[in-house]
C-alpha positions as CSV (number, residue, x, y, z in Angstrom):
1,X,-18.4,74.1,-63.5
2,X,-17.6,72.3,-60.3
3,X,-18.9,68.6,-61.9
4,X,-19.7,67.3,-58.4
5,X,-22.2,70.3,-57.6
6,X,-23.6,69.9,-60.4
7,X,-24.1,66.4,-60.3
8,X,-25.9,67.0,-56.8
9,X,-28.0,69.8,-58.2
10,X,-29.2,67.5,-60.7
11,X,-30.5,65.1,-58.1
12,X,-31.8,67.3,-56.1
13,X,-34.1,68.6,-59.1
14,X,-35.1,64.9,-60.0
15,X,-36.1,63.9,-56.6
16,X,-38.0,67.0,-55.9
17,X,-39.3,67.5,-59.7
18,X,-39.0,71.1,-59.4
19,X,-35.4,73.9,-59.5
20,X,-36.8,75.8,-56.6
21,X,-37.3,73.3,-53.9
22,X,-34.2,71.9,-55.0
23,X,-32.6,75.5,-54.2
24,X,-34.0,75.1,-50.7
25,X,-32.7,72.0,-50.1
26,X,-29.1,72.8,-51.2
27,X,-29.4,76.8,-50.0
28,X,-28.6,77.9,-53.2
29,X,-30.1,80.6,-55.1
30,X,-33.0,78.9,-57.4
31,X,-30.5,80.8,-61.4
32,X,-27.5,78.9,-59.4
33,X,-29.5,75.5,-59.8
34,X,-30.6,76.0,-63.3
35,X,-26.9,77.4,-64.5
36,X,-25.4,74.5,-62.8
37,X,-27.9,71.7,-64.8
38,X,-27.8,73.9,-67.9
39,X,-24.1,73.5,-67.8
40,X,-24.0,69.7,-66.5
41,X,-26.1,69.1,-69.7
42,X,-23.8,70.9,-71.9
43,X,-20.9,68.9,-70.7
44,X,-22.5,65.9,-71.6
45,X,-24.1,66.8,-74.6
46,X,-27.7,65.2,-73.9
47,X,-30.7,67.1,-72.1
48,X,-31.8,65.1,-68.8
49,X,-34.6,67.0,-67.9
50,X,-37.6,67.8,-69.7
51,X,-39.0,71.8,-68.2
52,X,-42.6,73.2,-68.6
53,X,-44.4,75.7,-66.4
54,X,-45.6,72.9,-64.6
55,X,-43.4,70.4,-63.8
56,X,-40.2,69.0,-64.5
57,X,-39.3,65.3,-65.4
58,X,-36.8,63.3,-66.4
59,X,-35.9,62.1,-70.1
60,X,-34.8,58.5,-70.7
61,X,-31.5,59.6,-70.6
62,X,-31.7,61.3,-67.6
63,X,-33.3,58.4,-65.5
64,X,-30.0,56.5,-66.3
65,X,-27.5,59.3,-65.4
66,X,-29.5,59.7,-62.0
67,X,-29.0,56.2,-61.4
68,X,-25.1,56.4,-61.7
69,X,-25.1,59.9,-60.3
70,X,-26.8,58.7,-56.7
71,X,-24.0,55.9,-57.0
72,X,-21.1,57.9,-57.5
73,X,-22.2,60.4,-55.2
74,X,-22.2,57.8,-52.4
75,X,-19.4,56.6,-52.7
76,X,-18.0,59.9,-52.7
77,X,-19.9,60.3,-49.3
78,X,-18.6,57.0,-48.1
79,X,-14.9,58.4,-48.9
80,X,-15.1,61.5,-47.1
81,X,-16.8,60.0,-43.7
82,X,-14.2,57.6,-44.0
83,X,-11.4,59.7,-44.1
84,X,-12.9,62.1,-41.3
85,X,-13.1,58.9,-39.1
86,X,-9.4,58.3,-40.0
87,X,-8.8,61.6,-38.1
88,X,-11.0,60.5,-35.3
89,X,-10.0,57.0,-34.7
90,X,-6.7,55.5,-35.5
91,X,-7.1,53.0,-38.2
92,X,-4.9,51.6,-41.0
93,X,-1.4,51.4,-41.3
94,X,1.4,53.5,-39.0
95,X,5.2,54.0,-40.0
96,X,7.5,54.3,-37.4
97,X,11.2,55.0,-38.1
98,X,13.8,55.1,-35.4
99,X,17.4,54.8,-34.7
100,X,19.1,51.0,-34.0
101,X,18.9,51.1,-30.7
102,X,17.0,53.6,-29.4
103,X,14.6,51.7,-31.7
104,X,14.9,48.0,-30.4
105,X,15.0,49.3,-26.7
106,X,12.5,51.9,-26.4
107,X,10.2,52.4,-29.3
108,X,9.1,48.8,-30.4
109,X,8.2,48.5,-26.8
110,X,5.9,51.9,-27.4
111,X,4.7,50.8,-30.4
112,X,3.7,47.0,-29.1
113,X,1.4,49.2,-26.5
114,X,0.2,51.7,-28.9
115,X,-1.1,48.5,-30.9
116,X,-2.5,47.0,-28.0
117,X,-4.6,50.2,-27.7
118,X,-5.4,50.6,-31.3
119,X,-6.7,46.9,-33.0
120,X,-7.6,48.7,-36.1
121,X,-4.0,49.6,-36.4
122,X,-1.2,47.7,-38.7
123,X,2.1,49.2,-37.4
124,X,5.3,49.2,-39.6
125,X,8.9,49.7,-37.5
126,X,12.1,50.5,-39.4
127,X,15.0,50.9,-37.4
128,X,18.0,52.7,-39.2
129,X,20.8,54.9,-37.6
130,X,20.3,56.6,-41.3
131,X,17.8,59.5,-40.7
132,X,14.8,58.6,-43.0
133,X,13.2,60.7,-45.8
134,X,9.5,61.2,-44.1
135,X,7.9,62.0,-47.6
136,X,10.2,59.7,-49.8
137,X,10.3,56.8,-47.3
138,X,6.4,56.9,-46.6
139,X,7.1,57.4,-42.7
140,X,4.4,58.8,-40.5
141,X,6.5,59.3,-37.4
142,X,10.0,59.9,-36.9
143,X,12.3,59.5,-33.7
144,X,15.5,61.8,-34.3
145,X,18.5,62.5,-31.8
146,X,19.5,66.1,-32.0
147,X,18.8,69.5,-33.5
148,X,16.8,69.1,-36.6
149,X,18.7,70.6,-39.9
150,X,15.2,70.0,-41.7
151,X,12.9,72.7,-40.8
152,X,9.8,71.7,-42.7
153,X,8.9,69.0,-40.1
154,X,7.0,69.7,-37.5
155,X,9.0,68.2,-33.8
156,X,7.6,67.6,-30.3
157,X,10.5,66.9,-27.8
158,X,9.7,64.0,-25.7
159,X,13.4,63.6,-23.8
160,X,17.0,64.3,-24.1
161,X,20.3,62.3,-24.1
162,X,24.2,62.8,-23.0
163,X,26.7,62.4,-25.0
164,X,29.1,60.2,-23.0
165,X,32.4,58.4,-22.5
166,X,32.4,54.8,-21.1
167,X,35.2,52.3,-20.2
168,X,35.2,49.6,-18.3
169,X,36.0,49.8,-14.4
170,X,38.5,47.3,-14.6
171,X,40.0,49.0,-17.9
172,X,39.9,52.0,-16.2
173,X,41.8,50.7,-12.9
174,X,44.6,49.2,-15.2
175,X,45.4,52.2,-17.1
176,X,46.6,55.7,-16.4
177,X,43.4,58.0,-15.1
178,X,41.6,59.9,-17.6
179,X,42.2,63.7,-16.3
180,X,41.1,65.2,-19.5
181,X,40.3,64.3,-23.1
182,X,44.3,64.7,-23.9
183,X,45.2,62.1,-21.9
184,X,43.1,60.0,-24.5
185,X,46.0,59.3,-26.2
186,X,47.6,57.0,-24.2
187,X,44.4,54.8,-24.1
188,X,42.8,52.3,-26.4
189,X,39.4,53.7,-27.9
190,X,36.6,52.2,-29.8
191,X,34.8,54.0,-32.7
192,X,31.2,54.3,-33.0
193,X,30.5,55.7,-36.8
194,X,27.0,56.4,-36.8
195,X,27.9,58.7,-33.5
196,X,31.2,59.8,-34.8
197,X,32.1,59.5,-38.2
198,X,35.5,61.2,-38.3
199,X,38.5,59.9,-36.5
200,X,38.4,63.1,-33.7
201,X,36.1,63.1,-30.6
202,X,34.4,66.4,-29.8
203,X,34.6,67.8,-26.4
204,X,33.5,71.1,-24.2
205,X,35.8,72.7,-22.1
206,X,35.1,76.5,-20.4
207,X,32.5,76.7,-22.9
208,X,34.7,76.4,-26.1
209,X,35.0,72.9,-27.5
210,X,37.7,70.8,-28.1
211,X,38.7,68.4,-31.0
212,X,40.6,65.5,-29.9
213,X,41.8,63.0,-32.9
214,X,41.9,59.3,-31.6
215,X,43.5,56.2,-33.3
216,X,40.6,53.6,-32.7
217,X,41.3,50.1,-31.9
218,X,38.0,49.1,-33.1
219,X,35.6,50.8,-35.5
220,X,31.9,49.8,-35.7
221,X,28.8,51.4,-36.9
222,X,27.2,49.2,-34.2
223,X,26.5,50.8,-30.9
224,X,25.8,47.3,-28.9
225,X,29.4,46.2,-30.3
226,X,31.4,49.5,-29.5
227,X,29.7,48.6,-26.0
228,X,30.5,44.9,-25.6
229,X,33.5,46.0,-26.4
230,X,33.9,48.4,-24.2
231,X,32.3,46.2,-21.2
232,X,35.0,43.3,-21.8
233,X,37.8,46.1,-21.3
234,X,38.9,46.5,-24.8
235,X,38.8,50.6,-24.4
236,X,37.3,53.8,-24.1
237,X,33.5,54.0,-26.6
238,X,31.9,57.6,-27.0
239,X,28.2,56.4,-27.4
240,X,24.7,58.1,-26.3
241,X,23.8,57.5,-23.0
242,X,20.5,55.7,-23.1
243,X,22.7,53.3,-25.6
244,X,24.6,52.5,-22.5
245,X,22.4,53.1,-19.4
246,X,21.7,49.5,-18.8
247,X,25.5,48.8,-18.7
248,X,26.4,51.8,-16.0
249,X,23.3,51.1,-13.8
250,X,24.5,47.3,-13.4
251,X,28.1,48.9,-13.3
252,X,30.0,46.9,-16.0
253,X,30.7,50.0,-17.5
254,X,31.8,53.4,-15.9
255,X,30.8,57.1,-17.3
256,X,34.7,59.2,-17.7
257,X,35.4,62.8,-18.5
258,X,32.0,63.9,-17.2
259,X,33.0,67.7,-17.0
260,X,34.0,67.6,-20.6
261,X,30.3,67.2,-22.2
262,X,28.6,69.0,-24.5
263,X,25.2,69.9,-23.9
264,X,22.3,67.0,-24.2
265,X,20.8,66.5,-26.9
266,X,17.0,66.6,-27.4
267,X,15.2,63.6,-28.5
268,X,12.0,64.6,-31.0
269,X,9.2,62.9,-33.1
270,X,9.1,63.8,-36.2
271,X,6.2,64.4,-38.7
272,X,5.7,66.4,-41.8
273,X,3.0,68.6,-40.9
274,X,0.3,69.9,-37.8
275,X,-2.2,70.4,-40.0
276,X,-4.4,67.8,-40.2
277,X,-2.4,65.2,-38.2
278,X,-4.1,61.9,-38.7
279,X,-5.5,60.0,-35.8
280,X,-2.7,57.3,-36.2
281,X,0.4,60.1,-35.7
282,X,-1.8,62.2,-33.2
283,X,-2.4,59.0,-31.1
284,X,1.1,57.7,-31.0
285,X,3.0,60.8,-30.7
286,X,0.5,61.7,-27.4
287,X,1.2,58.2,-25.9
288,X,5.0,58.8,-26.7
289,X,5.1,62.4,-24.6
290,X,4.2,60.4,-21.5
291,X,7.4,58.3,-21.5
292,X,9.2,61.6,-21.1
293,X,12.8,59.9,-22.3
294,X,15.4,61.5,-19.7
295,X,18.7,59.6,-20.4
296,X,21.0,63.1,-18.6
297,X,20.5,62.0,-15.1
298,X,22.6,58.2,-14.9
């Protein structure tokens, strides 16, 4: 017995005093009605109708169950319209997560203006150059860098990045010129772990790719410090470009070793499923596919 049909069975027979135009009403056939009652009363062990040939009316007991049973079965009614408007109208809290910097310099902006838009929303930004457990962390929406190892979530590119080398122009016109990623040997370099973990750089060269091990100067898991760095000539930094874009537009710092790239790497949102996308994740990841992030082109 499906308690919550039977529940609005038996409401339907006490406000219509009769099974069969309470089968109507609910488009049921009239032995569904009485099999759902007869077995609503023999769950709760009382009888809350009294039947003749005639009519059919409640018994004391059943007066009181309807009265909790119209409750119950409006605030069920109350849930489920408000979690169908939930899908219509963002409301309620959103989770972003998103890389350090990526994070500070494009998606709190996004999210500021997706609030703007959205009053009934309460937005939540974690920033973390850790990728984030969607499920585990509680995140709706996910910014990731790269190919995605995890393929349960659902991804919509909205960009792509170069991975790039950047020095300093007046490093650079010190220093013997970089021809190739060998001739980073004989130049100071500056670590970004969350980037590059291991003490080699990775480079593409007639289509096979190249390991080059480096002995950083400095090592930071910070990409703003392996720029700074970098900017006040204290080596060569292997960062993402939209980390550094600001810095080679206003030409304190100077892209090196073009040629030697791999290919770019897509940026994505992340969520854990298409299926019924809420209106907060729908929203925000439409708004975020008309930025079109395009950080290959500096």
């Amino acid at each position: 017995m499906d308690r919550l049909d039977a529940m609005t069975a038996f409401v339907a027979v006490a406000e219509l005093r009769g099974f069969a135009p309470a089968a109507r009403r609910l488009r049921l056939p009239p032995p569904k009605v009485t099999r759902l009652i007869a077995a609503l009363e023999a769950h709760l062990g009382i009888r809350l109708l009294h039947r003749t040939t005639r009519a059919v009316r409640l018994t004391d007991a059943g007066a009181r169950y309807l009265e909790r049973t119209r409750r119950i079965l409006g605030e069920v009614a109350d849930a489920e319209a408000n979690a169908r408007a939930e899908r219509l109208a963002p409301a309620g809290r959103l989770v972003v997560a998103a890389p350090r910097v990526f994070g500070r310099l494009e998606v709190a902006p996004l999210l500021c203006e997706f609030l703007e838009r959205h009053p009934a929303v309460v937005g939540e930004l974690h920033l973390s150059d850790h990728l984030a457990n969607l499920i585990d962390d509680g995140v709706d929406v996910a910014l990731r860098i790269g190919h995605l190892d995890d393929s349960s979530l659902t991804a919509r590119k909205v960009g792509a990045t170069r991975r790039v080398l950047v020095a300093a122009p007046r490093y650079l016109a010190a220093r013997r010129r970089l021809r190739g990623p060998a001739d980073l040997a004989a130049h100071a370099t500056i670590q970004f772990t969350a980037l590059t973990p291991t003490r080699e750089w990775r480079f593409v060269a007639r289509g096979r790719e190249l390991r080059v091990p480096i002995a950083p100067r400095l090592v930071t898991n910070s990409a703003d410090a392996a720029i700074g760095h970098a900017e006040r000539g204290g080596g060569v930094a292997m960062v993402l470009a939209y980390q550094a874009a600001e810095a080679i537009a206003a030409k304190r710092l100077q892209i090196v070793l073009p040629g030697f790239e791999p290919p770019p790497a897509p940026i994505q949102l992340v969520y854990p499923s298409a299926r019924l996308l809420s209106a907060n994740v729908r929203a925000f990841v439409e708004l975020a596919a008309t930025r079109r992030w395009q950080f290959v082109e500096l």
